[in-house]
MARDOPA-557877 format. One record per residue (C-alpha): residue in one letter; x, y, z; residue number from 1. Coordinates in nm, 2 decimals, decimal comma. Last residue first. Layout:
BEGIN
+--------+--------+--------+--------+-----+
| residu |     xx |     yy |     zz | num |
+--------+--------+--------+--------+-----+
|      a |      X |      Y |      Z | NUM |
...
+--------+--------+--------+--------+-----+
END
This chain:
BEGIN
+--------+--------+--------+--------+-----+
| residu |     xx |     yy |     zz | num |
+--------+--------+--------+--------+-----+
|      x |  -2,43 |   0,09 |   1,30 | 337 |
|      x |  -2,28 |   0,01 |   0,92 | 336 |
|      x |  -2,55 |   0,15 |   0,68 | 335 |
|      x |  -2,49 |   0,15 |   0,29 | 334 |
|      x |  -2,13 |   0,05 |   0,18 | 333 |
|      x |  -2,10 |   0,38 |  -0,01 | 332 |
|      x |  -2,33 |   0,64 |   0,09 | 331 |
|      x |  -2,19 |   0,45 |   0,40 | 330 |
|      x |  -1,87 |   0,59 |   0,37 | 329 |
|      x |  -1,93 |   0,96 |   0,32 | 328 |
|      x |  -2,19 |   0,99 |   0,61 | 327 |
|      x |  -1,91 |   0,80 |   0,80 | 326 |
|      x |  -1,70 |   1,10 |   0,69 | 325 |
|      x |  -1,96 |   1,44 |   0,72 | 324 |
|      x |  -2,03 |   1,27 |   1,08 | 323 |
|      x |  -1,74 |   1,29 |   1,25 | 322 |
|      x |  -1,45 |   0,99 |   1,21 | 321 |
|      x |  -1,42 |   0,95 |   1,61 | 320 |
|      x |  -1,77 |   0,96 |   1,65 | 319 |
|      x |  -1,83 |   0,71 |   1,37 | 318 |
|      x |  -1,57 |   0,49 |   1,52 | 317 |
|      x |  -1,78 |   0,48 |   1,86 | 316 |
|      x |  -2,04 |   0,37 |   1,71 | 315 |
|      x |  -1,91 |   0,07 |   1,45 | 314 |
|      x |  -1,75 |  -0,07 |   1,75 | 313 |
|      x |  -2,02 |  -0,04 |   2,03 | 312 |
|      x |  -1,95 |  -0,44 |   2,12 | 311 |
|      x |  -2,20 |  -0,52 |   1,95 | 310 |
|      x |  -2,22 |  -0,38 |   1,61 | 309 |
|      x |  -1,91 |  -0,55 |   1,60 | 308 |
|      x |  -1,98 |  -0,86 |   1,75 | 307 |
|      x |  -2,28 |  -0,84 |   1,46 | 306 |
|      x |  -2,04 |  -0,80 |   1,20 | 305 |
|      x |  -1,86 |  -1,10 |   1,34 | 304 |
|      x |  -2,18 |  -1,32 |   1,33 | 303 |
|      x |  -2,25 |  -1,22 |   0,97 | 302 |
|      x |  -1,91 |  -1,32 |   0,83 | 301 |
|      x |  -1,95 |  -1,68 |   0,77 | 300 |
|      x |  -1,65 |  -1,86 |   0,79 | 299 |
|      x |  -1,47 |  -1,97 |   0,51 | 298 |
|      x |  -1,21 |  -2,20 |   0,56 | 297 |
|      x |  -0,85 |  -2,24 |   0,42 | 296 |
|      x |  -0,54 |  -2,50 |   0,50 | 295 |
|      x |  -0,16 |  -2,36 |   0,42 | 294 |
|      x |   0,06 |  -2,61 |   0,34 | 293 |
|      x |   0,26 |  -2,48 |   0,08 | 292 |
|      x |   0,03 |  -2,68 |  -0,22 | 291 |
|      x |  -0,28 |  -2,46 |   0,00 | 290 |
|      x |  -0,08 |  -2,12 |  -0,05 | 289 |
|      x |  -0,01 |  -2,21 |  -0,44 | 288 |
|      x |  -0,40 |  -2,24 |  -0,48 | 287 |
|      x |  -0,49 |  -1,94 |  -0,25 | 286 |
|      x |  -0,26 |  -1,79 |  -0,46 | 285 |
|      x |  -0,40 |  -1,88 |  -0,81 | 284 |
|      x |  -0,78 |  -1,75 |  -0,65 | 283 |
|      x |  -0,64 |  -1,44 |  -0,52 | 282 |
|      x |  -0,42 |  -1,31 |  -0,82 | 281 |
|      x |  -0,66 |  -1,16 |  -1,03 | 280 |
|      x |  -0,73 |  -0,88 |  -0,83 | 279 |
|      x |  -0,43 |  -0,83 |  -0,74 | 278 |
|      x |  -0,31 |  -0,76 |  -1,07 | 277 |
|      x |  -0,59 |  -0,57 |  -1,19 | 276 |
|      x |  -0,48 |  -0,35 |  -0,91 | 275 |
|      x |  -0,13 |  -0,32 |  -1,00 | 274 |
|      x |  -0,22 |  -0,19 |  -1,33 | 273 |
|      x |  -0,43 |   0,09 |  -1,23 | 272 |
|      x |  -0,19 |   0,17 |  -0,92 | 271 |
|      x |   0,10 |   0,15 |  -1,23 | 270 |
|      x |  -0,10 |   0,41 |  -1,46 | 269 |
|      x |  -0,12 |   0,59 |  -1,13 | 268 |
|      x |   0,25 |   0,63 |  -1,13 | 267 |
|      x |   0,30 |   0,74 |  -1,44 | 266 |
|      x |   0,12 |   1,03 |  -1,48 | 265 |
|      x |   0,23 |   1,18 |  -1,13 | 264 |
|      x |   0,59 |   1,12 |  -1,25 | 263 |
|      x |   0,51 |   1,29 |  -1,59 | 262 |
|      x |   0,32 |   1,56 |  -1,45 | 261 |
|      x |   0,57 |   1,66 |  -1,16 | 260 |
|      x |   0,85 |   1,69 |  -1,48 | 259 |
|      x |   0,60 |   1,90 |  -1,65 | 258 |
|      x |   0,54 |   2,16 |  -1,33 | 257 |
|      x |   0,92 |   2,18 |  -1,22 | 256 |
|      x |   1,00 |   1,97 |  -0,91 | 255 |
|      x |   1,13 |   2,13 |  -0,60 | 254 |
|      x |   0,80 |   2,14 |  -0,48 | 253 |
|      x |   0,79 |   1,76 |  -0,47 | 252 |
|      x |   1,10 |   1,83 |  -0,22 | 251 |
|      x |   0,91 |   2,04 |   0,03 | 250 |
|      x |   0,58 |   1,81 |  -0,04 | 249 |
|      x |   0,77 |   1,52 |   0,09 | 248 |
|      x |   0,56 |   1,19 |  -0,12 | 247 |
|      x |   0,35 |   1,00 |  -0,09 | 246 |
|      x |   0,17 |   0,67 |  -0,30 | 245 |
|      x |  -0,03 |   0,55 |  -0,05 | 244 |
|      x |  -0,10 |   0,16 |  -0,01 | 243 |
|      x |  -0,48 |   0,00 |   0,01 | 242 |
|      x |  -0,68 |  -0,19 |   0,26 | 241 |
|      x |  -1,02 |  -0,37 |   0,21 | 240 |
|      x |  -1,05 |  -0,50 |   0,61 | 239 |
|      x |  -1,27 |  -0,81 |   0,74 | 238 |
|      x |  -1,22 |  -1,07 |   0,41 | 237 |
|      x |  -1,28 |  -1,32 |   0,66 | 236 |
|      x |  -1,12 |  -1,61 |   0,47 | 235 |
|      x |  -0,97 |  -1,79 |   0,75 | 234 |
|      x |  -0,57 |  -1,95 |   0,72 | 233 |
|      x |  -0,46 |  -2,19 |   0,92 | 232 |
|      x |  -0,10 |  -2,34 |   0,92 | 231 |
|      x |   0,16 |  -2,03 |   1,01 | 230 |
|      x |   0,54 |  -2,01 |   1,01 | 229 |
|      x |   0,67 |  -2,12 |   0,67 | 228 |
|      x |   0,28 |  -2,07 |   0,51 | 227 |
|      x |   0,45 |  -1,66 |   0,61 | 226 |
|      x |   0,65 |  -1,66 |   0,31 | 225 |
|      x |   0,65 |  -1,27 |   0,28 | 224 |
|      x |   0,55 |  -1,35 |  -0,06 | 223 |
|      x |   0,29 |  -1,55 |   0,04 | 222 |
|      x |   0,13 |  -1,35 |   0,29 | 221 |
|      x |   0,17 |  -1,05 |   0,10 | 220 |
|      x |   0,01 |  -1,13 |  -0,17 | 219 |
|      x |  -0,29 |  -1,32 |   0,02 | 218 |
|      x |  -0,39 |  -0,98 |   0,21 | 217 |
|      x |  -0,25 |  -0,93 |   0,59 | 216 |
|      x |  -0,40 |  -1,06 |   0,98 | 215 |
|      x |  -0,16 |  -1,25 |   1,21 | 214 |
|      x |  -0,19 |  -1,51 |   1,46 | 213 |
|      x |  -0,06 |  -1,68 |   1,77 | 212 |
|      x |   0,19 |  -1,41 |   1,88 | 211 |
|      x |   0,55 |  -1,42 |   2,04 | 210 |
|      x |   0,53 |  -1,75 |   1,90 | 209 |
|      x |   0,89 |  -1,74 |   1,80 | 208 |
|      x |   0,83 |  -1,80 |   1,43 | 207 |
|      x |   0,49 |  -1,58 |   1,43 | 206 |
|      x |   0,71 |  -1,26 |   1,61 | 205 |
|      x |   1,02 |  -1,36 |   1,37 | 204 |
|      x |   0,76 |  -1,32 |   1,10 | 203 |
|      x |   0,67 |  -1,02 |   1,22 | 202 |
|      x |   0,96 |  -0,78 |   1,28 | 201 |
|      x |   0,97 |  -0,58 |   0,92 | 200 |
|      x |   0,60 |  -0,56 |   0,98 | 199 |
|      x |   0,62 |  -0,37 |   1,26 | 198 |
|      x |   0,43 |  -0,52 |   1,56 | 197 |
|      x |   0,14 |  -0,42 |   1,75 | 196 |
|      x |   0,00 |  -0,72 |   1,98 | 195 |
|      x |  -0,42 |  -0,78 |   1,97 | 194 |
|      x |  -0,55 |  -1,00 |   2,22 | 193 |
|      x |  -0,87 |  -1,12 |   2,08 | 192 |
|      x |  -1,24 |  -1,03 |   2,19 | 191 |
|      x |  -1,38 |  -0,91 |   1,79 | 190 |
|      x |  -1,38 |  -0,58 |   1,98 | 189 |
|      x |  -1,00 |  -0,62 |   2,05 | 188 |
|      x |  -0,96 |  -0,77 |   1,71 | 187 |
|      x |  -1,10 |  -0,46 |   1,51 | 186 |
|      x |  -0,95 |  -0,12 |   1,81 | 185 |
|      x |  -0,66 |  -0,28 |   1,71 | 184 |
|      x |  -0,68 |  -0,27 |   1,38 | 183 |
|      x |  -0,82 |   0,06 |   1,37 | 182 |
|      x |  -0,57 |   0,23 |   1,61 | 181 |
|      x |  -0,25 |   0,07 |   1,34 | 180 |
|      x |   0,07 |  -0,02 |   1,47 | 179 |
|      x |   0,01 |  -0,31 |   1,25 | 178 |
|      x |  -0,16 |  -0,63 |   1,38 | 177 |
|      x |  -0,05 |  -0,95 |   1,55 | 176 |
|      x |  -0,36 |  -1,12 |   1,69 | 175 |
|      x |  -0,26 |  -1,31 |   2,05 | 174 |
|      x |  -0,61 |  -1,53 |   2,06 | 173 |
|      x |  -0,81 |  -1,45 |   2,34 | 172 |
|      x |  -1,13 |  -1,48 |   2,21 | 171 |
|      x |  -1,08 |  -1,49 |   1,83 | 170 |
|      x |  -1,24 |  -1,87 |   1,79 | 169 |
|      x |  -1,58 |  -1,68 |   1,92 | 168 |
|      x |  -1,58 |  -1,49 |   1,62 | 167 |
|      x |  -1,63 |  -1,82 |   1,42 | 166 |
|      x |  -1,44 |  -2,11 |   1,25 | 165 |
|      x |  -1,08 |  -1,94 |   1,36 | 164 |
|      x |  -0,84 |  -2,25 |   1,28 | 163 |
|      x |  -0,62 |  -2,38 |   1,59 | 162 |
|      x |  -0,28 |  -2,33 |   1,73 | 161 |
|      x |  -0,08 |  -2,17 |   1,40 | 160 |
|      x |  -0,31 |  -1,84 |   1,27 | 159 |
|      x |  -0,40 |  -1,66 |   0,95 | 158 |
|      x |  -0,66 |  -1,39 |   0,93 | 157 |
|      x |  -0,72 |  -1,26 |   0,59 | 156 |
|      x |  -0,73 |  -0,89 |   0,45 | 155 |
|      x |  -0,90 |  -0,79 |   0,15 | 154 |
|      x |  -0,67 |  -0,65 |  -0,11 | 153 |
|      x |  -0,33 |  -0,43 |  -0,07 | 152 |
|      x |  -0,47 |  -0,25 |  -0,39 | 151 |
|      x |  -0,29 |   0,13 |  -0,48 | 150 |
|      x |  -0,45 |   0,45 |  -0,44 | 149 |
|      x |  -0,50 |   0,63 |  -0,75 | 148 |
|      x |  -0,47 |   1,05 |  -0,65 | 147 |
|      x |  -0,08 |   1,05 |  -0,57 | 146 |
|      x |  -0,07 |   1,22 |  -0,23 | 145 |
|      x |   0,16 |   1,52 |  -0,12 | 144 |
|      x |   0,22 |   1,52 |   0,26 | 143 |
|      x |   0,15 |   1,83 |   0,47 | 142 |
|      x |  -0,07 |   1,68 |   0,70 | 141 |
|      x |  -0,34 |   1,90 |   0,49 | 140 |
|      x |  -0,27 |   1,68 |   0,23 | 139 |
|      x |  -0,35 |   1,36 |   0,38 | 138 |
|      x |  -0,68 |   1,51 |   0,45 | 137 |
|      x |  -0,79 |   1,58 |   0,16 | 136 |
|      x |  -0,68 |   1,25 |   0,03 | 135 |
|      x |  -0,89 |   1,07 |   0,27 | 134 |
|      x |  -1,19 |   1,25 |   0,17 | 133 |
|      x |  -1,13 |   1,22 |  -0,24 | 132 |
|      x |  -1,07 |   0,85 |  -0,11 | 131 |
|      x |  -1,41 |   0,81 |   0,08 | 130 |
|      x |  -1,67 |   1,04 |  -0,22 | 129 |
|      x |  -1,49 |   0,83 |  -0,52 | 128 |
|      x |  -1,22 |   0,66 |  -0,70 | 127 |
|      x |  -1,18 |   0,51 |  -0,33 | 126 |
|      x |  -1,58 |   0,40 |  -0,29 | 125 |
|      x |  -1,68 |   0,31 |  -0,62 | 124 |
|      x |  -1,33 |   0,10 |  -0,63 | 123 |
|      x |  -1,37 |  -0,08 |  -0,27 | 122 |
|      x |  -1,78 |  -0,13 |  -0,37 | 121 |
|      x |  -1,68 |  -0,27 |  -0,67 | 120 |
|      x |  -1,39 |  -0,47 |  -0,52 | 119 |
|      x |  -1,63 |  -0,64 |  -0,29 | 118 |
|      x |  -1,85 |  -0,62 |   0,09 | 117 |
|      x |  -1,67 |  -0,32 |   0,18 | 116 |
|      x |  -1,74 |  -0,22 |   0,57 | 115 |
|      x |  -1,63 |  -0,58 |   0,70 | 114 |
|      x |  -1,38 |  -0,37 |   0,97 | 113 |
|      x |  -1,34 |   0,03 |   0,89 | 112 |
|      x |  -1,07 |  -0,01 |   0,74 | 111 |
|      x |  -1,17 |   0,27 |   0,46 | 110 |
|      x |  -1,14 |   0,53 |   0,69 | 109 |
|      x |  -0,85 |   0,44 |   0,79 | 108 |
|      x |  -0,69 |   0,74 |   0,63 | 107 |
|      x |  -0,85 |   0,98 |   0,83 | 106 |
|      x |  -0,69 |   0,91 |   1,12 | 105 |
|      x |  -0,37 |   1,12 |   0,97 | 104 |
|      x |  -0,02 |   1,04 |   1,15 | 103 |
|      x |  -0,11 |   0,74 |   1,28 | 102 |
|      x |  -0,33 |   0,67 |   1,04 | 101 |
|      x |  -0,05 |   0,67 |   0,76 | 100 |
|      x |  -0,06 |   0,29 |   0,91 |  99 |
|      x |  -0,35 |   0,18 |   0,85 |  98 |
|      x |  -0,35 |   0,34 |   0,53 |  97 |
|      x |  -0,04 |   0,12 |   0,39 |  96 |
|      x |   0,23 |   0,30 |   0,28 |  95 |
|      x |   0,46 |   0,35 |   0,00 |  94 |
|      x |   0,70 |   0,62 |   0,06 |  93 |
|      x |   0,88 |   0,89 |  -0,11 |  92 |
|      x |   1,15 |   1,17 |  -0,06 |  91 |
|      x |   1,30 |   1,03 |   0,22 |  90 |
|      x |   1,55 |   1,20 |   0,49 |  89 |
|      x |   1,25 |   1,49 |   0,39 |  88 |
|      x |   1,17 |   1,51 |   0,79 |  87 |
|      x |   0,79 |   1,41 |   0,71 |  86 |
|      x |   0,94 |   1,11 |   0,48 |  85 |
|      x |   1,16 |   1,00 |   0,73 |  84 |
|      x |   0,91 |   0,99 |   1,02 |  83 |
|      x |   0,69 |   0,79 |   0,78 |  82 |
|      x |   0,98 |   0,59 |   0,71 |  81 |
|      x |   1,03 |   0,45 |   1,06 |  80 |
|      x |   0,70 |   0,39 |   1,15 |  79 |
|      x |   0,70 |   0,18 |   0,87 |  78 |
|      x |   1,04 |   0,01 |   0,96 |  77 |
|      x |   1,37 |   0,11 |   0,80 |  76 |
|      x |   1,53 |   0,16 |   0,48 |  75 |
|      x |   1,56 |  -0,16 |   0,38 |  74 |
|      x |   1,15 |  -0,22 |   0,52 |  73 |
|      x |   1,11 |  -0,46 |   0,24 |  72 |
|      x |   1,16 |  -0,30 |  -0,09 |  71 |
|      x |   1,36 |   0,01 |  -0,20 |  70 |
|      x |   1,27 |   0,12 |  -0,50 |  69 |
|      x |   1,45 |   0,40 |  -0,72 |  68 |
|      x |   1,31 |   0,71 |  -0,87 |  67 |
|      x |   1,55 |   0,86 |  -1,12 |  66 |
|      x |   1,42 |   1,21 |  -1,22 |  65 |
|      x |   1,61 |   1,36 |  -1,52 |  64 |
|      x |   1,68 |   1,06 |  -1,72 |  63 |
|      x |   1,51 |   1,18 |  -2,03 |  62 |
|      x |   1,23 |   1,28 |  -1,85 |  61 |
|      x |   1,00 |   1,01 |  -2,04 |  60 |
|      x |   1,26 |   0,77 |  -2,04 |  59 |
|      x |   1,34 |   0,77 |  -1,64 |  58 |
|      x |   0,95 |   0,82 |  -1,57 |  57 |
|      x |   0,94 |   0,54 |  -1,80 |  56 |
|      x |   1,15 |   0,30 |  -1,57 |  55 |
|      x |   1,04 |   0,41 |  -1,25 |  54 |
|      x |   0,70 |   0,34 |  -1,30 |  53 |
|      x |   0,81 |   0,02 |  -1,43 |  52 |
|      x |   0,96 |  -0,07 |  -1,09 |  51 |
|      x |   0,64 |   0,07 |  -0,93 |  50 |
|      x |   0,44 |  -0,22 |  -1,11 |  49 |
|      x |   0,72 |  -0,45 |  -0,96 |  48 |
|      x |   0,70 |  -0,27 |  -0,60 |  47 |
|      x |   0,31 |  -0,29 |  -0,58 |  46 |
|      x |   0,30 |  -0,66 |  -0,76 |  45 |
|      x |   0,50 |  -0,79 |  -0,44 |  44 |
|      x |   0,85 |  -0,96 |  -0,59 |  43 |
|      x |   1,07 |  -0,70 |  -0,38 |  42 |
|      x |   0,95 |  -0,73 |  -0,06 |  41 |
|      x |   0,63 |  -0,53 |   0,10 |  40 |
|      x |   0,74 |  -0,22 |   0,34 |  39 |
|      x |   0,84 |   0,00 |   0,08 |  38 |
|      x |   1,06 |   0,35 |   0,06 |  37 |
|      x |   1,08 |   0,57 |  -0,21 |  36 |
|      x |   1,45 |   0,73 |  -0,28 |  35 |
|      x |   1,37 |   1,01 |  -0,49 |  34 |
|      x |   1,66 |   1,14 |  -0,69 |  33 |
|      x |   1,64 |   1,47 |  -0,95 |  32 |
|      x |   1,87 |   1,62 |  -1,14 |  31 |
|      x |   2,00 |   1,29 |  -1,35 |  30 |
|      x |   2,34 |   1,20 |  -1,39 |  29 |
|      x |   2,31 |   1,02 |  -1,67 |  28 |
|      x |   2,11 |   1,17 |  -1,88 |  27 |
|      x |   2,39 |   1,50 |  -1,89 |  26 |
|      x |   2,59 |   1,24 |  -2,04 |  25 |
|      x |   2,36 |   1,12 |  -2,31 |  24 |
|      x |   2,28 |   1,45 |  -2,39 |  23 |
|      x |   2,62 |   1,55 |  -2,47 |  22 |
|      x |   2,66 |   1,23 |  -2,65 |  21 |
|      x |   2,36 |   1,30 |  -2,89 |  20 |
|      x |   2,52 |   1,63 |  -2,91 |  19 |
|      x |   2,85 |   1,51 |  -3,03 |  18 |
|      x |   2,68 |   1,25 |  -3,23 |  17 |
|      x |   2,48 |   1,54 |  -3,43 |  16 |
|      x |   2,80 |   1,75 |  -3,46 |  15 |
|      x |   3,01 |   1,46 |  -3,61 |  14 |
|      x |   2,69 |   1,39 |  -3,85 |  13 |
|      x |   2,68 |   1,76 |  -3,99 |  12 |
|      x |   3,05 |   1,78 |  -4,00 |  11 |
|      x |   3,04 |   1,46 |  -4,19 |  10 |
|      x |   2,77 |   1,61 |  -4,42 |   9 |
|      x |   2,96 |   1,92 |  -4,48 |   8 |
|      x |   3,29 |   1,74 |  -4,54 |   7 |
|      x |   3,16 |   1,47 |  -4,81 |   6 |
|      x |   2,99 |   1,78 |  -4,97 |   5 |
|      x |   3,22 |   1,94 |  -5,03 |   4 |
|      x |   3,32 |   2,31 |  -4,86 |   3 |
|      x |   3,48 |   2,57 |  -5,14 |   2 |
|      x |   3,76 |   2,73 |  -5,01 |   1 |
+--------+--------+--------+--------+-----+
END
C-alpha cells in the first residue's frame, strides 16, 4: 500500500516527539549528583553565581550532572565538610583558604596578614606565581581544585566594647577567628586573644559575648547579619582571602572527560563573575552596614605591619612556608620581613 503523505509526515513527527520525550526522561534523572557544600548563606554572591553555574552545567549536559547548593553550613561545619569531602560523603565544597590550611598550609599563603595592598596585586598574585603554588599543593592532598579562585575580599575587624583605632586597641581583645593557624598566629602577634570558632557557631559566640570581636569581608558580614550583634567596625583590610572550588578526586574521576570540561568551564566563568561582584559591592555595603548601625574608621595600617614585623611574625611564617613560597609571594607584594 502506497504510504501518503499525511501518514509519513505524522509518523515522522510522532517519532520525533517520542524521542524528544525519551530524552526528556532520561534528563531527568540525571547520572551524575554533586552535593557542594557552603559555609556563606544563601544570598552571598559565591552561592548565587554558583547557582547559575549549576543551571548551565544542567543545560549544557543536558541534565546529566545536577550540582546542587547547599548554603550556610546545612551540611555541617567547615571542619565538618572538609572531612566529608576527603571521605567522598560530599562531592564538592566551597571553602575558604584559611581553612583548607588545615589540611594543606599552603593555602594560606595568601593570608599572610597586610601582604596585598589591592585587588590588582590579589589578582596578579592568584591568576599567577602564589595561586598556581597553592593549587599544586591542593592537588597533591588528593583534592581536585578548580583553577579561578573565588573573592571573599579584604577582611575587616568588627567588634562591640570599643572601636580598634590602632594595634594597641587589639591588646587583649577576645578576636573570634576561623580554625585557621594564620589567623591565629595574625591577632596573637597583633597582642589579642584570639578564640577559634566555626563559623556556623559565631554569631551566637558575638550574641553571647563569648568573644568581643570578629574578623570576615563586608559580604559576609552583612549577609550573615552580624550589624545585629556588633557596633564597630575597622577598615584594616589585614587578610585578601578567597574560597576553593573542590572537589573528591575519586568521584571527579568518575566523570567522562567532556562532561568534566563543561562543569570545570562553568564554574570559573562564575569565580570571574563573582569577583566583579565583590568588588563592586564594598562601597554600597559599607553604605547599607552604616543605615544598620554599624560605625566605620580607618586606621592606619603602617603601625600594625610594623607589630608584625615585630613580633617575628613575617619570619617565622617564611620558615614555615620555605623559601621557593615566600620567594613566590613577594615577587608579588614586594618584601614583607
Amino acid at each position: 500500500m502506497a504510504i501518503s503523505r499525511r501518514i509519513f509526515t505524522g509518523g515522522v513527527a510522532a517519532g520525533a516527539l517520542t524521542l524528544s520525550t525519551h530524552r526528556e526522561a532520561r534528563a531527568q534523572t540525571p547520572r551524575f549528583v554533586f552535593k557542594c557544600g557552603s559555609d556563606v548563606p544563601l544570598t552571598h554572591s559565591i552561592n548565587v553565581r554558583l547557582k547559575e553555574a549549576a543551571d548551565r552545567i544542567r543545560s549544557d549536559t543536558a541534565g546529566q550532572v545536577d550540582l546542587q547548593i547547599f548554603p550556610n553550613n546545612q551540611l555541617g561545619s567547615d571542619t565538618d565538610m572538609l572531612s566529608q569531602l576527603r571521605s567522598g560523603a560530599l562531592e564538592m565544597l566551597s571553602l575558604a583558604g584559611t581553612i583548607l590550611a588545615t589540611l594543606v598550609p599552603a593555602a594560606s599563603l595568601n593570608s599572610v596578614g597586610f601582604a596585598f595592598k589591592d585587588y590588582p596585586m590579589v589578582w596578579k598574585g592568584m591568576d599567577g606565581p602564589v595561586g598556581t603554588y597553592i593549587r599544586e599543593q591542593i592537588n597533591k592532598s588528593g583534592l581536585v581544585v578548580m583553577e579561578k579562585i573565588w573573592d571573599n575580599g579584604f577582611r575587616q575587624i568588627t567588634t562591640r566594647p570599643k572601636p580598634i583605632m590602632s594595634a594597641e586597641d587589639l591588646r587583649d581583645v577576645k578576636m573570634r577567628v576561623p580554625v585557621s593557624p594564620m589567623l591565629v598566629s595574625v591577632f596573637r602577634s597583633l597582642g589579642a586573644s584570639p578564640v577559634s570558632i566555626n563559623f556556623s557557631e559565631l554569631y551566637s559566640a558575638l550574641q553571647t559575648r563569648i568573644v568581643d570581636g570578629q574578623e570576615n569581608a563586608l559580604a559576609l558580614i552583612s549577609t550573615a547579619k552580624m550589624y545585629e550583634v556588633q557596633k564597630y567596625c575597622a577598615l584594616t583590610r589585614h587578610v585578601w582571602d578567597g574560597y576553593w572550588l573542590l572537589a573528591n578526586r575519586r568521584i571527579w574521576g568518575t566523570l567522562p572527560s567532556e562532561l568534566s570540561a563543561i562543569m570545570t568551564k562553568h564554574l570559573d566563568r562564575s569565580a570571574m563573575d563573582q569577583r566583579r561582584d565583590s568588588e563592586a559591592g564594598d562601597q554600597t555595603l559599607q553604605a547599607e552596614l552604616t543605615k544598620q548601625g554599624i560605625a566605620f574608621n580607618t586606621p592606619d595600617m603602617e603601625p600594625f605591619r610594623e607589630q608584625l614585623r615585630v613580633s617575628g611574625f613575617y619570619r617565622d611564617w617564611r620558615t614555615k612556608f620555605g623559601e621557593a613560597a615566600w620567594q613566590r609571594l613577594e615577587d608579588v607584594t614586594g618584601q614583607l620581613a
